[in-house]
C-alpha positions as CSV (number, residue, x, y, z in Angstrom):
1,X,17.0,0.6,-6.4
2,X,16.4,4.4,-7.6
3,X,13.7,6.5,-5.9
4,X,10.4,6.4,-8.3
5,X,8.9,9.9,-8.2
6,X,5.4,8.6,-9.0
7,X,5.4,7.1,-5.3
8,X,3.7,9.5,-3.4
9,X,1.5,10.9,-6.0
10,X,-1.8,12.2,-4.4
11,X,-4.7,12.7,-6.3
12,X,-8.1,14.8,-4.2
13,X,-11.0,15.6,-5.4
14,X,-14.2,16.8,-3.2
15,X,-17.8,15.6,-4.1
16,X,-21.1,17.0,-3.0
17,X,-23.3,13.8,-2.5
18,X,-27.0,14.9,-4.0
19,X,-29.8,13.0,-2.5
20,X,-30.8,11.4,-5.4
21,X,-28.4,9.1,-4.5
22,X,-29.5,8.2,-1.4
23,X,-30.1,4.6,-1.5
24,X,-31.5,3.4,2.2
25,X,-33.3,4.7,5.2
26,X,-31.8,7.8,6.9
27,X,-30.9,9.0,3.7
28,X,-27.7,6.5,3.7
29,X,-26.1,6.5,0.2
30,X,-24.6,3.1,-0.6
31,X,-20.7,1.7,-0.1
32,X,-20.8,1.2,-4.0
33,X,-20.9,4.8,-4.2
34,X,-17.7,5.8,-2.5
35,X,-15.8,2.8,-4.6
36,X,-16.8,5.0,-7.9
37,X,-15.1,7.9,-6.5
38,X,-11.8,6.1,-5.9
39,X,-12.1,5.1,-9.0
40,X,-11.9,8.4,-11.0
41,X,-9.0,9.4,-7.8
42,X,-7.1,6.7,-9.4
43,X,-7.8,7.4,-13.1
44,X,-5.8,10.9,-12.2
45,X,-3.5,9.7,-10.3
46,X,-2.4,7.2,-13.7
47,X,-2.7,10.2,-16.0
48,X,-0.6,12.2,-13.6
49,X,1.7,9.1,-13.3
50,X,1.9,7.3,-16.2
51,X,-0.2,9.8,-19.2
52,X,-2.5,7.0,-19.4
53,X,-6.0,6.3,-17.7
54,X,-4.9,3.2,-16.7
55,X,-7.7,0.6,-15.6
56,X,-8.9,-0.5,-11.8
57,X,-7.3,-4.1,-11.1
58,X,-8.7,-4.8,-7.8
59,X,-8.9,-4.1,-4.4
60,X,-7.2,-5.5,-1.6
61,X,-9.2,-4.1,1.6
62,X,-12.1,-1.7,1.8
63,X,-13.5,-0.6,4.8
64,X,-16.7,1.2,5.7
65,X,-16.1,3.4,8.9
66,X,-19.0,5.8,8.8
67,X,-21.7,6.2,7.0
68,X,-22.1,8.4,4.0
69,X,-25.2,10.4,3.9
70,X,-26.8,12.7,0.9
71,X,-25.8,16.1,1.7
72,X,-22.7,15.1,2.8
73,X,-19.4,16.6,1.2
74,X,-16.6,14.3,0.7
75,X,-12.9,14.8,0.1
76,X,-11.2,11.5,-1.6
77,X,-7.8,10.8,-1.5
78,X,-5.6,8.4,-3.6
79,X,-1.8,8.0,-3.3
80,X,0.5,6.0,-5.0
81,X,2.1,3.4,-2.3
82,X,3.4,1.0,-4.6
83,X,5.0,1.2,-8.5
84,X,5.8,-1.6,-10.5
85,X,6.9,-2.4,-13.7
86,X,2.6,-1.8,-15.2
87,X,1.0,-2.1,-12.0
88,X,0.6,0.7,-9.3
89,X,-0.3,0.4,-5.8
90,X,-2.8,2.8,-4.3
91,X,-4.2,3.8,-0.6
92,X,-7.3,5.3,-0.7
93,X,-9.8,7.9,1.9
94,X,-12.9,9.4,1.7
95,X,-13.6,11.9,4.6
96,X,-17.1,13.8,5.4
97,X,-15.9,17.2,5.4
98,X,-19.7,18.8,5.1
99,X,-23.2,17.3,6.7
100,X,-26.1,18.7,5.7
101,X,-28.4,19.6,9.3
102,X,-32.2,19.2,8.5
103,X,-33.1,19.4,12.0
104,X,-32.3,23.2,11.2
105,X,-34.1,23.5,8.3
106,X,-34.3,21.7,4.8
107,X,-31.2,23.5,3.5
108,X,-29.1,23.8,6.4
109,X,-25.8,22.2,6.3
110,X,-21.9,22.5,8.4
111,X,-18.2,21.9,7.7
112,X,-17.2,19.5,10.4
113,X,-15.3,20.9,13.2
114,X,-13.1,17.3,12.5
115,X,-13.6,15.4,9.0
116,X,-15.3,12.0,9.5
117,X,-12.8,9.1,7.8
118,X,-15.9,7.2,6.3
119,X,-13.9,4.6,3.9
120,X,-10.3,3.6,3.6
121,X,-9.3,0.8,1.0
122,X,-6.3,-0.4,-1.2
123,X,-6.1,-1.2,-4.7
124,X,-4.7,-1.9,-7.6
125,X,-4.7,-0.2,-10.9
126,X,-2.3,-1.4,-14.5
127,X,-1.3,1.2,-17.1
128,X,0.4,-0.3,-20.4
């Protein structure tokens, strides 16, 4: 079996979360949220891959960790874990890197001393 260069592939992009998408109390923005921002992590990651935008299969495991706030910053990862012959594996984070502080003022916000690992999933995604 020869080494596939595509494994490994990582794909970031950072997000500021605007409050307009705030969906519950406290300002909580909803899980579906995060799941559209893996989404366009992977869409790169199969143009970087495979010169196509490939199309989201499924996921195997998604997990909410922490919750996602408006305000918040977020950093999303996708790598490619597994390549097959049109399908390609994918392991997937979204991290707080930024809160917004209202205690301090309606526009105060922080980068976090630590990110915050608020969702991890896996999927699957099939180019032609």
């Amino acid at each position: 079996m020869t080494d596939d260069g595509r494994l490994g592939l990582t794909v970031t992009h950072r997000r500021y979360v605007p409050y307009s998408h705030a969906h519950y109390g406290g300002n909580l923005v909803d899980g579906a949220y995060v799941l559209g921002l893996f989404g366009d992590v992977a869409t790169e990651a199969c143009i970087r891959a495979d010169g196509d935008e490939g199309l989201f299969a499924s996921y195997s495991d998604v997990q909410f960790r922490a919750p996602v706030l408006a305000g918040d910053v977020l950093e999303v990862t996708g790598t490619i874990i597994r390549v097959g012959t049109r399908s390609r594996g994918l392991s997937f984070e979204a991290r707080v890197v930024c809160r917004a502080e209202p205690e301090r003022g309606p526009s105060a916000a922080a980068v976090l001393a630590e990110p915050v690992v608020a969702v991890t999933a896996t999927g699957t995604v099939v180019v032609p």
